[in-house]
C-alpha positions in Angstrom: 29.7 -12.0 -10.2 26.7 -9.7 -11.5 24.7 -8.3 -9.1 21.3 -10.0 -9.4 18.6 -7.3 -9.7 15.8 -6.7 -7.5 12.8 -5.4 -6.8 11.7 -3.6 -3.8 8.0 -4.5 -3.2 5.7 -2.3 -0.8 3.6 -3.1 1.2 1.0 -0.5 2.5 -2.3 -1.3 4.7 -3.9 1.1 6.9 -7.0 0.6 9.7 -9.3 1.7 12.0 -8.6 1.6 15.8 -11.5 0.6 17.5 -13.9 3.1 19.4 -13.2 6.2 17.2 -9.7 6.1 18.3 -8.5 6.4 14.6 -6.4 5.1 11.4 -3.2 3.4 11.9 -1.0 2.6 8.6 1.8 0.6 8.2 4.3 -0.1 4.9 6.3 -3.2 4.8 9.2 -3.6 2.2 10.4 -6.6 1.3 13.0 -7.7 -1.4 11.0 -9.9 -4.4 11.3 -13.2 -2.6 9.1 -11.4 0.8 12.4 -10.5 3.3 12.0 -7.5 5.2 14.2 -4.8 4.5 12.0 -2.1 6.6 8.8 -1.4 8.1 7.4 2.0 9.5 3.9 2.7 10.6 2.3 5.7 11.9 1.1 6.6 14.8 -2.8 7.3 15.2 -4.3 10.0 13.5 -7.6 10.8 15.0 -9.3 13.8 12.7 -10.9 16.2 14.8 -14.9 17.5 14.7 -14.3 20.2 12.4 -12.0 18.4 10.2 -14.7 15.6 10.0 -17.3 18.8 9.4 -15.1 20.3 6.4 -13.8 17.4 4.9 -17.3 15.3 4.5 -16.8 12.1 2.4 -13.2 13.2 1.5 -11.8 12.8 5.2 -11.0 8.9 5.2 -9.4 8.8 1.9 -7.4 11.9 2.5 -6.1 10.2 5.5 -5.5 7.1 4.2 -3.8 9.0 1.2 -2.5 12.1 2.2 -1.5 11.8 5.8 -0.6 8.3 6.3 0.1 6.7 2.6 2.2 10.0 1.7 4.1 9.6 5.2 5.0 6.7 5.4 6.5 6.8 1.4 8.7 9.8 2.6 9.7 8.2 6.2 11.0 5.0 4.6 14.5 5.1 3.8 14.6 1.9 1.5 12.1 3.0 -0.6 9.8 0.6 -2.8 9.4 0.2 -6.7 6.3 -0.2 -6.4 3.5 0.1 -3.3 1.0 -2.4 -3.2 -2.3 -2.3 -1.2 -5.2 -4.1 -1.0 -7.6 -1.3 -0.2 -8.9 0.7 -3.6 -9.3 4.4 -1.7 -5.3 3.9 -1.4 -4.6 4.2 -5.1 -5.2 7.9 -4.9 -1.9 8.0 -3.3 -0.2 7.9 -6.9 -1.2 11.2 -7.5 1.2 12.2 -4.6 4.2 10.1 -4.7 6.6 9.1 -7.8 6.1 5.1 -7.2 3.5 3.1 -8.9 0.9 2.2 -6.9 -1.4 -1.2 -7.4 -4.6 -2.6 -6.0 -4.6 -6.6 -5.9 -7.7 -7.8 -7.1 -9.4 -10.9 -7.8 -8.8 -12.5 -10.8 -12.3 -12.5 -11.5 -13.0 -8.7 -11.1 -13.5 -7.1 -14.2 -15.3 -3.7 -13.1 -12.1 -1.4 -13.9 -12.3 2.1 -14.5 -12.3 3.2 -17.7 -8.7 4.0 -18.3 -7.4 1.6 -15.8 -4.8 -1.0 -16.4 -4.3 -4.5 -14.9 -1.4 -6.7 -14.6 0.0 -10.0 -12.9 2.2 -9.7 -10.6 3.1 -13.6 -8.7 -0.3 -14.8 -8.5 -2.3 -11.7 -7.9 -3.5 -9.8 -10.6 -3.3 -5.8 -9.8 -5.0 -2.8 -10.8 -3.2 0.7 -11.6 -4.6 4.3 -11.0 -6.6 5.2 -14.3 -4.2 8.3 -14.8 -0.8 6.5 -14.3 -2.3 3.1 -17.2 1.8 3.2 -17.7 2.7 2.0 -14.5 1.2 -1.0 -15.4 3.6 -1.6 -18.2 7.0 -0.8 -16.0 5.5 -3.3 -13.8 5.1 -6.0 -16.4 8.5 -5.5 -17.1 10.0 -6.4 -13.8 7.5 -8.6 -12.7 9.9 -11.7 -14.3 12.1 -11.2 -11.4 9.3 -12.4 -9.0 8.6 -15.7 -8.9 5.5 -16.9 -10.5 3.9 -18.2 -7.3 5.0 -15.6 -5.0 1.6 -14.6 -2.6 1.2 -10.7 -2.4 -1.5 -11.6 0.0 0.7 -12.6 2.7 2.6 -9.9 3.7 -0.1 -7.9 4.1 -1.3 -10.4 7.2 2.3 -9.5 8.5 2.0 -5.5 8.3 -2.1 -6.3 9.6 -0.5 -8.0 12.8 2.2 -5.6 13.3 -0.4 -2.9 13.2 -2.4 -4.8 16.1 0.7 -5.0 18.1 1.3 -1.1 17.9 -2.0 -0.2 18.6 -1.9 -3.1 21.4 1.3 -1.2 22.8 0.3 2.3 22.7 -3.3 1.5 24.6 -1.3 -0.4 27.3 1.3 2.9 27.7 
């Protein structure tokens, strides 16, 4: 018997800790039907005063990006085809790792950037990183081995409450 082919769907989400304490990021990947076949988050990274002084605007998507997206990509050992997020300032992580990386969006939106690309994926409709419009096409071409009403939504509720147990844990250590 062939061995069916699959897809390796990421997962990423990142958040704030409450009270300054923070971002916290967590990446989920599942095969193309949603099973878990890892999950790593991060623990907190607070930035410091000068950091925060140096960095300006650039300090929260440089974490998110950077520090925790680019992490957590290298940590994993099954690594994903593609990462999805649902946060925009995460697509800037394509400019440091070899994996697509797509936005979901509502079908509605229509304010791309010029340059960017969209495609469905299940029932979510994604948007691609203006400079990589071609990972939009290898994704097209896998996206008939996931099934048409498959929810990219949901997992991201899973990584979210995951997160909120970590964070739970390490305030009651």
């Amino acid at each position: 018997m062939a061995e069916q082919q699959q897809v390796r769907l990421g997962f990423l989400s990142t958040m704030e800790i409450p009270n300054g304490a923070g971002y916290v990021g967590g990446l989920l990947v599942t095969n193309q039907l949603g099973r878990p076949l890892e999950f790593q988050c991060t623990s907190p990274v607070k930035p410091n005063s000068t950091q925060k002084i140096l960095y300006g605007p650039t300090l929260v998507p440089f974490i998110l990006t950077e520090v925790i997206g680019k992490t957590l990509i290298e940590k994993c050992g099954v690594k994903p085809d593609i990462v999805l997020t649902e946060q925009g300032d995460v697509l800037d992580l394509r400019e440091h790792i070899s994996q697509p990386v797509a936005c979901l969006v509502e079908e509605n939106t229509t304010s791309t950037q010029p340059g960017e690309k969209t495609a469905k994926l299940g029932r979510q409709f994604l948007r691609f990183h203006s400079a990589h419009a071609s990972d939009a096409t290898s994704i097209e071409a896998r996206a008939k081995l996931i099934p048409a009403d498959a929810d990219l939504k949901e997992p991201f509720e899973r990584v979210r409450e995951a997160l909120g147990e970590a964070v739970k844990a390490g305030v009651s250590r």
